[in-house]
Biopython code that builds the backbone (N, CA, C, O; Angstrom):
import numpy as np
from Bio.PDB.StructureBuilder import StructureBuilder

atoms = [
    (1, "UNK", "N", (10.594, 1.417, 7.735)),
    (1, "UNK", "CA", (9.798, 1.749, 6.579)),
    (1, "UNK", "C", (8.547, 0.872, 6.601)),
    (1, "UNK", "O", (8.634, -0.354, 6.673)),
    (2, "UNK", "N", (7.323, 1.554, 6.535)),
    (2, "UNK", "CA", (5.882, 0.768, 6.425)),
    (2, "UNK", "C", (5.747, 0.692, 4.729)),
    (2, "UNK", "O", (5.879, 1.615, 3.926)),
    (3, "UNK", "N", (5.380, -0.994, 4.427)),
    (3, "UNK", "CA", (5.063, -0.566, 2.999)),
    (3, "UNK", "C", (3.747, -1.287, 2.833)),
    (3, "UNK", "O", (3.564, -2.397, 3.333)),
    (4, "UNK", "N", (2.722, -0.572, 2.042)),
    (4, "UNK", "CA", (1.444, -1.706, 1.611)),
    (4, "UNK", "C", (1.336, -1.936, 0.434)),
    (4, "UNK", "O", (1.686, -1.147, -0.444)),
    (5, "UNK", "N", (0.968, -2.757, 0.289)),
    (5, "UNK", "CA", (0.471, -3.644, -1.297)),
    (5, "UNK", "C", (-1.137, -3.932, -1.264)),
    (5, "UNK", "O", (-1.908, -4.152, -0.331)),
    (6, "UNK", "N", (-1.283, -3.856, -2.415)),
    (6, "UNK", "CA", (-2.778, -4.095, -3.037)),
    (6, "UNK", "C", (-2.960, -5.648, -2.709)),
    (6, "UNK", "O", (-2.223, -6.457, -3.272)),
    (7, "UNK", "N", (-4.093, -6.141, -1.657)),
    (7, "UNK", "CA", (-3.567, -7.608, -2.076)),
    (7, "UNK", "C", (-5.132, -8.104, -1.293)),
    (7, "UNK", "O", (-5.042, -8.289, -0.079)),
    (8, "UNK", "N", (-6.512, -8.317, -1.925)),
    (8, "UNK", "CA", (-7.685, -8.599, -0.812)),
    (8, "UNK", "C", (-7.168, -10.106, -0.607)),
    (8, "UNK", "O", (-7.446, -10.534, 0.513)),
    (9, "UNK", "N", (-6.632, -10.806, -1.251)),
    (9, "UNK", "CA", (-6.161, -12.275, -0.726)),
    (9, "UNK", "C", (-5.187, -12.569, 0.224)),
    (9, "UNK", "O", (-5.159, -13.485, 1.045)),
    (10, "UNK", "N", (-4.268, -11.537, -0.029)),
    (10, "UNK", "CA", (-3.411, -11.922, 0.948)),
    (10, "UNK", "C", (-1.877, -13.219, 0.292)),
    (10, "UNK", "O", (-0.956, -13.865, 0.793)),
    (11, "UNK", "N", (-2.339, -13.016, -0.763)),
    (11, "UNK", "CA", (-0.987, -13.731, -1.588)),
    (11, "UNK", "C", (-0.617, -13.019, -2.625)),
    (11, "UNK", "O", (0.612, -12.961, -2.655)),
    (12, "UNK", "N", (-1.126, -12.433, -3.515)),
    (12, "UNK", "CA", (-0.607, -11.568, -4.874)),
    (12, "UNK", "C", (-1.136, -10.364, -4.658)),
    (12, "UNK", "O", (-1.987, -9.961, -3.865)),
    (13, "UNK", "N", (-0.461, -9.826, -5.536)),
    (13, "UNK", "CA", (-1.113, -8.041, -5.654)),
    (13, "UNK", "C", (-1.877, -8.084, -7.039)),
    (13, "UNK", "O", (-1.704, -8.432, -8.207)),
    (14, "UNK", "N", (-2.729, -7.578, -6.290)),
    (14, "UNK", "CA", (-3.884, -6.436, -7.224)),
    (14, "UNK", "C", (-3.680, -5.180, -7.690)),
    (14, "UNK", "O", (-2.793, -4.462, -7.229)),
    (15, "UNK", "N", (-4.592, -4.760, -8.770)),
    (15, "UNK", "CA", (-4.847, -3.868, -9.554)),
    (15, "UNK", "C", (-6.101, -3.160, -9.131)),
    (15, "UNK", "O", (-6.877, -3.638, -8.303)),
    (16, "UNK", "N", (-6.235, -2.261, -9.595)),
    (16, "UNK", "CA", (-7.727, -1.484, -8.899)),
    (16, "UNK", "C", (-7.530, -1.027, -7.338)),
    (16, "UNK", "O", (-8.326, -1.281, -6.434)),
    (17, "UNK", "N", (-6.165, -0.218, -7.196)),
    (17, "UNK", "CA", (-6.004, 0.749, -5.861)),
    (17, "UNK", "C", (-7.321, 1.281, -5.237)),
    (17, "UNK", "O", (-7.595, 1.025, -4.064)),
    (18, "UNK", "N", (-8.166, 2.052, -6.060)),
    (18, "UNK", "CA", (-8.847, 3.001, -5.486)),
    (18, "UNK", "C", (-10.169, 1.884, -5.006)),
    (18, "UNK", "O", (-11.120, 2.206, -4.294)),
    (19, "UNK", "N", (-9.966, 0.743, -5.508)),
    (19, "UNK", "CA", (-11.533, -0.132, -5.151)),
    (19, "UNK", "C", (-10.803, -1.287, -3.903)),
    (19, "UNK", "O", (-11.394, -2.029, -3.118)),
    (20, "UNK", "N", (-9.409, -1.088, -4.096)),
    (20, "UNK", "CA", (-9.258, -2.215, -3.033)),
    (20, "UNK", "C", (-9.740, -2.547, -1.082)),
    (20, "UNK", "O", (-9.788, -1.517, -0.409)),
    (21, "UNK", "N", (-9.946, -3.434, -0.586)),
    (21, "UNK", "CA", (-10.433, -3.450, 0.142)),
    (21, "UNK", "C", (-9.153, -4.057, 1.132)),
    (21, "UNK", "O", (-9.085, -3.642, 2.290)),
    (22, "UNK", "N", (-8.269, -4.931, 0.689)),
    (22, "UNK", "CA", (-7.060, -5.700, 1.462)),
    (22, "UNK", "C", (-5.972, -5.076, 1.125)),
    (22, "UNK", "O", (-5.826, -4.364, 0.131)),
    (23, "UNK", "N", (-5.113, -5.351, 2.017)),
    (23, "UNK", "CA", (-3.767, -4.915, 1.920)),
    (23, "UNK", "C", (-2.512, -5.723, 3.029)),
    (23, "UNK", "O", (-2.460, -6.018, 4.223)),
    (24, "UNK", "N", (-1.654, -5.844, 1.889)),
    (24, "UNK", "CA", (-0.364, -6.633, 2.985)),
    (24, "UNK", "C", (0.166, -5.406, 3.364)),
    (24, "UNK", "O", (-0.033, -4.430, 2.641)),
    (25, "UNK", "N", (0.767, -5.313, 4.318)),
    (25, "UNK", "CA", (1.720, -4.351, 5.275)),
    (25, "UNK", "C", (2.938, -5.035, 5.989)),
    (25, "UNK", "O", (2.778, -5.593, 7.075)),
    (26, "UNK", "N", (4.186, -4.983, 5.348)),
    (26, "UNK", "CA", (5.114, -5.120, 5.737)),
    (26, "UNK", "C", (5.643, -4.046, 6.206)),
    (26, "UNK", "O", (5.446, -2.960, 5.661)),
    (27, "UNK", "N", (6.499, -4.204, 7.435)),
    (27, "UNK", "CA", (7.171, -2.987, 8.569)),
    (27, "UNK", "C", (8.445, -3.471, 8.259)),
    (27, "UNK", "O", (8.526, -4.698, 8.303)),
    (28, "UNK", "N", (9.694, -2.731, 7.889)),
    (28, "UNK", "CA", (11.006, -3.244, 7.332)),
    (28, "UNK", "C", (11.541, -2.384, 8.483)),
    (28, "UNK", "O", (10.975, -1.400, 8.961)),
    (29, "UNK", "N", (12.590, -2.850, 8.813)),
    (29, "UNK", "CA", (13.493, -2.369, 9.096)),
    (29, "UNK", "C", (15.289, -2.723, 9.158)),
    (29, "UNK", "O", (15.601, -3.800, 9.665)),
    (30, "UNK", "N", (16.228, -1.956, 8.724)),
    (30, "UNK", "CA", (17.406, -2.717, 8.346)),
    (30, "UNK", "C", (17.147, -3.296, 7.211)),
    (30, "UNK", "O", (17.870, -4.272, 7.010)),
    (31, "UNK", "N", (16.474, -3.094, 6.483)),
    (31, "UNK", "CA", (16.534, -4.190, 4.927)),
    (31, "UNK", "C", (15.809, -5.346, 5.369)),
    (31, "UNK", "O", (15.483, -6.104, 4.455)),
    (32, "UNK", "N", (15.424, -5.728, 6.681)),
    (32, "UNK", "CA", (14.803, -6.966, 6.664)),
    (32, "UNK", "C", (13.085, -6.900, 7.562)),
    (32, "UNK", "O", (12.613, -6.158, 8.424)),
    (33, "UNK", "N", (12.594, -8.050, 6.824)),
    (33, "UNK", "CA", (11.251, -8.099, 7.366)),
    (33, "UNK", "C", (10.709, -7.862, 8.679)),
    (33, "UNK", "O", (10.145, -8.914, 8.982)),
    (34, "UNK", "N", (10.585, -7.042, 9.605)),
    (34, "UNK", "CA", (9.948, -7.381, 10.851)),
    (34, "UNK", "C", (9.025, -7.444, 11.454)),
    (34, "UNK", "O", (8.986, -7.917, 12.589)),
    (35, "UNK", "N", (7.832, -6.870, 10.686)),
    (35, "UNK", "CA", (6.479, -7.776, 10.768)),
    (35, "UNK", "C", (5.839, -7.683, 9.643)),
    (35, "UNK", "O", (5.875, -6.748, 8.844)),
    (36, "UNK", "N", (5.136, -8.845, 9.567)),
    (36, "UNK", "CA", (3.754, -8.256, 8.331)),
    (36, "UNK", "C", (2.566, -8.777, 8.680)),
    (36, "UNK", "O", (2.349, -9.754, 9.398)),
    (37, "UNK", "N", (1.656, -7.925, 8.020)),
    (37, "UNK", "CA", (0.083, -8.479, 8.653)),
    (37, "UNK", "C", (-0.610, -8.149, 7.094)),
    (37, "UNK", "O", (-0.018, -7.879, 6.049)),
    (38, "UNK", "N", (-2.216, -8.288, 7.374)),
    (38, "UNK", "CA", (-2.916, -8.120, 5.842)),
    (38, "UNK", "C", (-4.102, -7.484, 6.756)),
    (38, "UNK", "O", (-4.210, -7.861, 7.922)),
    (39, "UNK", "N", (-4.692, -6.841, 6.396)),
    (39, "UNK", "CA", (-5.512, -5.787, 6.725)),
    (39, "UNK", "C", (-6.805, -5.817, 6.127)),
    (39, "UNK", "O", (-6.791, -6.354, 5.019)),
    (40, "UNK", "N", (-7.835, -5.440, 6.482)),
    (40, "UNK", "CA", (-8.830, -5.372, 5.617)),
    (40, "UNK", "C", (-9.523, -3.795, 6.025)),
    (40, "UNK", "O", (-9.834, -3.490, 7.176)),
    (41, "UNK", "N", (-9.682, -2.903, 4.845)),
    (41, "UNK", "CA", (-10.324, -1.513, 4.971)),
    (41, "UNK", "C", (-12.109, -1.664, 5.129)),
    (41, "UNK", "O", (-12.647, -2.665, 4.655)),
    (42, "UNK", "N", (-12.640, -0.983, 5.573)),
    (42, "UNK", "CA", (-14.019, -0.838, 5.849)),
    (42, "UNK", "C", (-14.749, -0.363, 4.376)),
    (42, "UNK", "O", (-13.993, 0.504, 3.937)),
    (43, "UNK", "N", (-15.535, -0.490, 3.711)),
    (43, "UNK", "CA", (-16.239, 0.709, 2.801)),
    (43, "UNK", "C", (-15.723, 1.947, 2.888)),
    (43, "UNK", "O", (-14.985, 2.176, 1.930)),
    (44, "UNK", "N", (-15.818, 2.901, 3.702)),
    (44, "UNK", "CA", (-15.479, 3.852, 4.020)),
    (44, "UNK", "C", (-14.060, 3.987, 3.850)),
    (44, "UNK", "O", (-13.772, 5.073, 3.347)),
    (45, "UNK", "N", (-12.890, 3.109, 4.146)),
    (45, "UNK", "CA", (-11.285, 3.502, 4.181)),
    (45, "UNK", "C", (-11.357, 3.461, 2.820)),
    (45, "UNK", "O", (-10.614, 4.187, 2.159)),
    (46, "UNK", "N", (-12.117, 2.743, 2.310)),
    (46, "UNK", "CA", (-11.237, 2.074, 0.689)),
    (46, "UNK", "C", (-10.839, 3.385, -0.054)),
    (46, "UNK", "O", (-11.694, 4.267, 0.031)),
    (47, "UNK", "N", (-9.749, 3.687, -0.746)),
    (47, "UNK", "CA", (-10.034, 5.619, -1.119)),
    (47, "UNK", "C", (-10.784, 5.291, -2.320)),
    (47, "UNK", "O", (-10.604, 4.105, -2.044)),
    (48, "UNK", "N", (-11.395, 5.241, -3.296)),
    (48, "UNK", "CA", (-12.529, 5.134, -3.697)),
    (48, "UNK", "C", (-13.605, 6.165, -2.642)),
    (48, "UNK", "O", (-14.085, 7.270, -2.893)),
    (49, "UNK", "N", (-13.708, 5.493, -1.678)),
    (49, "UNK", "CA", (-14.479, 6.624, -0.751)),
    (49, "UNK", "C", (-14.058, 7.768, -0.053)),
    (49, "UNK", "O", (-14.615, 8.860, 0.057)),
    (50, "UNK", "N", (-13.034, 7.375, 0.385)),
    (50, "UNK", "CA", (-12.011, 8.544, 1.154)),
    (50, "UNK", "C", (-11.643, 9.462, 0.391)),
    (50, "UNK", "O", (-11.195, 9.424, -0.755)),
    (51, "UNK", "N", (-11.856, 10.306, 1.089)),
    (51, "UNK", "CA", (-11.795, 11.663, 0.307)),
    (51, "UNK", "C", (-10.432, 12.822, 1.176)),
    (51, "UNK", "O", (-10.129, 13.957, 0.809)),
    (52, "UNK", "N", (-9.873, 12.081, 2.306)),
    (52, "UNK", "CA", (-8.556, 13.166, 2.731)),
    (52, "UNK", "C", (-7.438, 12.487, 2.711)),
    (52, "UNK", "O", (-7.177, 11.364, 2.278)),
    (53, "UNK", "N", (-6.758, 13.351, 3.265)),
    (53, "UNK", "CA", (-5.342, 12.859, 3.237)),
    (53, "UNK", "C", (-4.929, 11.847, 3.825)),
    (53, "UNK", "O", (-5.970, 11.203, 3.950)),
    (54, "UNK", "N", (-4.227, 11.325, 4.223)),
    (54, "UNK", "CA", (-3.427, 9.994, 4.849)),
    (54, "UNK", "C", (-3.439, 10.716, 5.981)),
    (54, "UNK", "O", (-4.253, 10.512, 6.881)),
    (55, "UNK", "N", (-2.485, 11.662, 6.016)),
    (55, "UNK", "CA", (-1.387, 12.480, 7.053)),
    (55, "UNK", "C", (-2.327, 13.318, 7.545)),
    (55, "UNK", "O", (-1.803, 13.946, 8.465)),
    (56, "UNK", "N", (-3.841, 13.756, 7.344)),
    (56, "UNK", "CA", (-4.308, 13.802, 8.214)),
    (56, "UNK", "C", (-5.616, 13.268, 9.012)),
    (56, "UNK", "O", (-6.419, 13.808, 9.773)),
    (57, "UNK", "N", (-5.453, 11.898, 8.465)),
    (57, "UNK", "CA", (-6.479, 10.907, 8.895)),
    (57, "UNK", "C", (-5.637, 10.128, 9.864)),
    (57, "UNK", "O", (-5.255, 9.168, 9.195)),
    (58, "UNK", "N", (-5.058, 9.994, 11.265)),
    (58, "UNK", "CA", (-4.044, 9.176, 12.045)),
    (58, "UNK", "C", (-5.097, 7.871, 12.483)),
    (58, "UNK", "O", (-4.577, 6.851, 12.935)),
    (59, "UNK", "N", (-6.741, 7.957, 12.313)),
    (59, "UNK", "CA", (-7.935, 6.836, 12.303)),
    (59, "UNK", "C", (-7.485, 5.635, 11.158)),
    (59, "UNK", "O", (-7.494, 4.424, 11.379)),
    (60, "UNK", "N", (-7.016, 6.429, 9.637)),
    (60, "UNK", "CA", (-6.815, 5.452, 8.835)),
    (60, "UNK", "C", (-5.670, 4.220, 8.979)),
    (60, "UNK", "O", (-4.501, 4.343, 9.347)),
    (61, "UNK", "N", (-6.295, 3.137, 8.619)),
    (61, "UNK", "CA", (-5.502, 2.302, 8.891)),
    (61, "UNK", "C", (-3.959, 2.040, 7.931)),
    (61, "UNK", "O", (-3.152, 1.115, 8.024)),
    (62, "UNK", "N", (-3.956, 3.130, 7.105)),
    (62, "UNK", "CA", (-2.712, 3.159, 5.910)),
    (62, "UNK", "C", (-1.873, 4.764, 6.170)),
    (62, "UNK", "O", (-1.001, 5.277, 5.469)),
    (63, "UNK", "N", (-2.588, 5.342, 7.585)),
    (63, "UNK", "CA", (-1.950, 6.622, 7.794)),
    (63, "UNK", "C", (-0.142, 6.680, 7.582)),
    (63, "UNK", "O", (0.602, 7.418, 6.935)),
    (64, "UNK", "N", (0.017, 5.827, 8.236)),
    (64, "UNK", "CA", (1.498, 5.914, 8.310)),
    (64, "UNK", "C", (2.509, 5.110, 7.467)),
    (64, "UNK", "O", (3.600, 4.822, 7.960)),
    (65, "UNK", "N", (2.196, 4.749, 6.252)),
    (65, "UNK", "CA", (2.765, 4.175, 5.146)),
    (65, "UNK", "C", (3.932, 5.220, 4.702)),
    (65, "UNK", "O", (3.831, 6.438, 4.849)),
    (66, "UNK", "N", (5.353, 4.378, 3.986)),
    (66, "UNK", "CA", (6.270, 4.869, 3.675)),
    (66, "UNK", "C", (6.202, 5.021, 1.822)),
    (66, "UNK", "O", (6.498, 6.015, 1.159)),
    (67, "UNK", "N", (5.783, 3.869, 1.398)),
    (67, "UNK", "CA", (5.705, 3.130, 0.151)),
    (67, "UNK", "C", (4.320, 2.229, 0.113)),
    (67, "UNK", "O", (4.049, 1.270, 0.836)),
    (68, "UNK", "N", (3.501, 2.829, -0.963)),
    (68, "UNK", "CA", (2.826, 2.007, -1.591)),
    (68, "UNK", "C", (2.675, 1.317, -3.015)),
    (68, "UNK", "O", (2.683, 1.930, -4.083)),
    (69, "UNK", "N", (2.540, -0.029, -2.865)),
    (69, "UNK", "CA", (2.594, -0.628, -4.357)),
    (69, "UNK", "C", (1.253, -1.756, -4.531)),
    (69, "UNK", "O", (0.697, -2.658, -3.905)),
    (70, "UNK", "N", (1.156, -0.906, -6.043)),
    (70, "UNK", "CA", (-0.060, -2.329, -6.653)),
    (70, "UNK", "C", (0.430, -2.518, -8.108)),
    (70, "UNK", "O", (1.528, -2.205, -8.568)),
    (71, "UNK", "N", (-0.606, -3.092, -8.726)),
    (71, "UNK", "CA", (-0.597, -3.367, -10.311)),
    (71, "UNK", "C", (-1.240, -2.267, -11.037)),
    (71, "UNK", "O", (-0.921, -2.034, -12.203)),
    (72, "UNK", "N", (-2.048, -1.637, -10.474)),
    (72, "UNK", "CA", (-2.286, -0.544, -11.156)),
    (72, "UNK", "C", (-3.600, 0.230, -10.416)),
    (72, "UNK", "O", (-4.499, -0.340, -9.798)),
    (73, "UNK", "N", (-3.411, 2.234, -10.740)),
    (73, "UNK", "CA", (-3.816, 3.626, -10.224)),
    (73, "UNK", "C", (-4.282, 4.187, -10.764)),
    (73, "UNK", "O", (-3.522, 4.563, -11.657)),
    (74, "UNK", "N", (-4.991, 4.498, -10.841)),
    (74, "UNK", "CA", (-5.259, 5.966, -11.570)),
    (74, "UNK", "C", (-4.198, 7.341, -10.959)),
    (74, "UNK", "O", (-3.876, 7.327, -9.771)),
    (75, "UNK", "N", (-3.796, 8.294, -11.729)),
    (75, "UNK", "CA", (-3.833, 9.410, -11.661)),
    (75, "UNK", "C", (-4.032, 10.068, -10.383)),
    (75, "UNK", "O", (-3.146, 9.952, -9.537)),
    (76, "UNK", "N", (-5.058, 10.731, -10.132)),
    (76, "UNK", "CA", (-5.690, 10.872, -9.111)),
    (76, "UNK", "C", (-5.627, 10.483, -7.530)),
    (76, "UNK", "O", (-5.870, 11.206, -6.563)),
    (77, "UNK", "N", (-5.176, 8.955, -7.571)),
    (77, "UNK", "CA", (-4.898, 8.046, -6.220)),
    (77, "UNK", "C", (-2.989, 8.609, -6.136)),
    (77, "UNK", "O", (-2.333, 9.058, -5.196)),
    (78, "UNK", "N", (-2.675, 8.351, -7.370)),
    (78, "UNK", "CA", (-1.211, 8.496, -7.052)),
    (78, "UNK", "C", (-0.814, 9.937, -6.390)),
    (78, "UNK", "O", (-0.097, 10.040, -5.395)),
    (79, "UNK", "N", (-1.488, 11.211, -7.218)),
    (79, "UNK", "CA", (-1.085, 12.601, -6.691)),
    (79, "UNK", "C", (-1.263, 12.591, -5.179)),
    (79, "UNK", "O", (-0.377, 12.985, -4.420)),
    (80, "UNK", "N", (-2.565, 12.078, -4.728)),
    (80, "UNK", "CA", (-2.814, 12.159, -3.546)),
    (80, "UNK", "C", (-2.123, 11.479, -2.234)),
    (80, "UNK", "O", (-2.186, 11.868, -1.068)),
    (81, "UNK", "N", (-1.360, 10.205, -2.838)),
    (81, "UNK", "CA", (-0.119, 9.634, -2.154)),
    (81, "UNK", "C", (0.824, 10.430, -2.169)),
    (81, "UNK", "O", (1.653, 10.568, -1.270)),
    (82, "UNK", "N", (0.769, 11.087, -3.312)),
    (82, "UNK", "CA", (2.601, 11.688, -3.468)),
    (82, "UNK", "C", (2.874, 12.837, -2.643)),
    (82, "UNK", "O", (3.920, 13.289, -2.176)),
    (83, "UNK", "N", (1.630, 13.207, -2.582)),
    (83, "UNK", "CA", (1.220, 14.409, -1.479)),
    (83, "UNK", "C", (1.484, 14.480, 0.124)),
    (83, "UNK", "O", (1.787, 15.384, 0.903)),
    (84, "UNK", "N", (1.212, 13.036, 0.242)),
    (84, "UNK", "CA", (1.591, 12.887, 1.396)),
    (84, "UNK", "C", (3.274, 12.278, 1.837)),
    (84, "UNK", "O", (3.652, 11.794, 2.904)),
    (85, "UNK", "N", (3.983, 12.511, 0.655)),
    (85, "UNK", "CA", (4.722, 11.971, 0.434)),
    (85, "UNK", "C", (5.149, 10.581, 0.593)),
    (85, "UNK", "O", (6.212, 10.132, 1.020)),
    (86, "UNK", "N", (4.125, 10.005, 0.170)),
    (86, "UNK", "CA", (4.389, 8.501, -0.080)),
    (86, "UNK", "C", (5.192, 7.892, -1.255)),
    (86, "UNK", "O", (4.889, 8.443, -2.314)),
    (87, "UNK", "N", (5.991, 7.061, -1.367)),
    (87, "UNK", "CA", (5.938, 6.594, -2.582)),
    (87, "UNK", "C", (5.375, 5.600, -3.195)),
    (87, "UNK", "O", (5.131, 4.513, -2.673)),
    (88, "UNK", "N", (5.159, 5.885, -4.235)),
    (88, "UNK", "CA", (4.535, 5.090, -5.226)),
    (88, "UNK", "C", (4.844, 4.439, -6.084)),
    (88, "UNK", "O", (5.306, 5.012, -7.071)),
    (89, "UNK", "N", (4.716, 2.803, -6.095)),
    (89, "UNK", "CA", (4.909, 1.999, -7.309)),
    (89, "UNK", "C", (3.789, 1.159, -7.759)),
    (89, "UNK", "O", (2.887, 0.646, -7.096)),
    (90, "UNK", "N", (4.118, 1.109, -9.495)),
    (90, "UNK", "CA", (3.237, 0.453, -9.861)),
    (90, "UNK", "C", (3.442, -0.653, -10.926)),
    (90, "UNK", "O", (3.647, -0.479, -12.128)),
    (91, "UNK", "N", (3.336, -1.966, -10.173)),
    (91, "UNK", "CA", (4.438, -2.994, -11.113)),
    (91, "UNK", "C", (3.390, -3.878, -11.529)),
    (91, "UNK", "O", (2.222, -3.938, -11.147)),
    (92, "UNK", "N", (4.190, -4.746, -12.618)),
    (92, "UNK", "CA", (3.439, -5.953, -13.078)),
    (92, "UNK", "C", (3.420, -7.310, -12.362)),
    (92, "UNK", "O", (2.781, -8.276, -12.780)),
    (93, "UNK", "N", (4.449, -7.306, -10.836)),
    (93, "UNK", "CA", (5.054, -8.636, -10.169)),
    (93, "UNK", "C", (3.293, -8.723, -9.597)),
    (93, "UNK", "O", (2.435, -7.860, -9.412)),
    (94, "UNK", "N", (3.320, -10.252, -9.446)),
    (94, "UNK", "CA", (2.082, -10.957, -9.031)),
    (94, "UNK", "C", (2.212, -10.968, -6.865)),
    (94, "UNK", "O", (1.490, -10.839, -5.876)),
    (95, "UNK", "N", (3.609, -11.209, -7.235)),
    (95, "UNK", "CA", (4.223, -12.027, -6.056)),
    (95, "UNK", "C", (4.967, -11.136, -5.069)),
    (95, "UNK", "O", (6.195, -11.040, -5.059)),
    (96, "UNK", "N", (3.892, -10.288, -3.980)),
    (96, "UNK", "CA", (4.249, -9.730, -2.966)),
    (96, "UNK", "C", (6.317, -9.836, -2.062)),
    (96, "UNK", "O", (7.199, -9.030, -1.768)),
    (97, "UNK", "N", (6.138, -11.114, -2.001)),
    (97, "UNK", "CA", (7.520, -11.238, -1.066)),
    (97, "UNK", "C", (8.503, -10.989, -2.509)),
    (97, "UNK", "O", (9.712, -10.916, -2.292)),
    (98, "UNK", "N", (8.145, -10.886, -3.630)),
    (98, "UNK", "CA", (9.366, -10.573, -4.964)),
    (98, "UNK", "C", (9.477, -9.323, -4.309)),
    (98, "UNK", "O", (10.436, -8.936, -3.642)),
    (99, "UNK", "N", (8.490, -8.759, -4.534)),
    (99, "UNK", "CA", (8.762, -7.267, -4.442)),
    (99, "UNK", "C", (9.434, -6.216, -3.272)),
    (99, "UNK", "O", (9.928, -5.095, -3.388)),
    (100, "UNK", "N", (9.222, -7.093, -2.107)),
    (100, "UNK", "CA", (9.496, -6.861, -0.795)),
    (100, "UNK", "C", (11.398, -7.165, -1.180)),
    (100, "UNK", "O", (12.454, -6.533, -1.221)),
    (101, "UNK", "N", (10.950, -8.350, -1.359)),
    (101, "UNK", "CA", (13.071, -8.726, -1.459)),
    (101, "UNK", "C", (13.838, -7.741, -2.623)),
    (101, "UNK", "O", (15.051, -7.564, -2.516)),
    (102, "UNK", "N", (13.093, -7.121, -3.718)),
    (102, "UNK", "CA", (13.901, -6.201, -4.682)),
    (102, "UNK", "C", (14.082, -5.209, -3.931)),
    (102, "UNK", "O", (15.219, -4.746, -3.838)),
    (103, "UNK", "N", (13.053, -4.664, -3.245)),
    (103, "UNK", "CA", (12.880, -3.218, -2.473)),
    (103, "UNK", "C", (13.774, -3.416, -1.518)),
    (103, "UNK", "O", (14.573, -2.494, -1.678)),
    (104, "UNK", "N", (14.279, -4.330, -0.242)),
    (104, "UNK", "CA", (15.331, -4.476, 0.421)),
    (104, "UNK", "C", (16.737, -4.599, -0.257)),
    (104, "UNK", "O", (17.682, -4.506, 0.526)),
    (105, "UNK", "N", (16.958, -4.741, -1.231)),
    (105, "UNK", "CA", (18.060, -5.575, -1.267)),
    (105, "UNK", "C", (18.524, -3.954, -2.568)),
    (105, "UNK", "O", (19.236, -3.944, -3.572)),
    (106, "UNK", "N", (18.045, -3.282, -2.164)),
    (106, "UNK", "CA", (18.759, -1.785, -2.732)),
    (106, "UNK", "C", (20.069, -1.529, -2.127)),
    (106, "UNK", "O", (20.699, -0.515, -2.425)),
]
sb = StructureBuilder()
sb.init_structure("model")
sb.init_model(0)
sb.init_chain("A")
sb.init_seg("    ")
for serial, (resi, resn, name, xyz) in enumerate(atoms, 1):
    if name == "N":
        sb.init_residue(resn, " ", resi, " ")
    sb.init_atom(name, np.array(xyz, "f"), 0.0, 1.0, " ", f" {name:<3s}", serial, name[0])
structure = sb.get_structure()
């Protein structure tokens, strides 16, 4: 499972999906961590600008996401995840690895 988080720092998650520019990416597998990296989108990736799908952008660097989570979406950003059948969460946790360990430990 690929999951990204809202995060231009690289320690907490953010709010403002459609303006974000960073993102943590954890790759799970088995319930446990097996890699993560933090990413940074171009102008152009941020969806704010992007205007297609995930699933058929394989250039984008969030093409192949399982689960995405921030602090907060609009409307609009979420349909277009859900579309691609992503899932979507949208929490109040500050603290990336919280969220990673609730989401494993299902």
């Amino acid at each position: 499972m690929k999951i990204a988080i809202t995060s231009p720092n690289a320690k907490t998650i953010a709010g403002h999906a459609g303006k974000c520019p960073g993102y943590l990416i954890y790759n799970i597998n088995q319930d446990k961590t097996v890699t993560k990296s933090h990413i940074k989108l171009t102008k152009e990736q941020v969806f704010k600008n992007f205007s297609g799908a995930l699933s058929q952008n394989p250039q984008h660097p969030l093409h192949d996401i399982d689960v995405f989570i921030t602090q907060g979406l609009g409307d609009g950003l979420a349909n277009r995840l859900s579309r691609d059948n992503i899932q979507v969460y949208k929490t109040e946790e500050s603290d990336p690895e919280a969220i990673i360990q609730s989401i494993t430990s299902y």
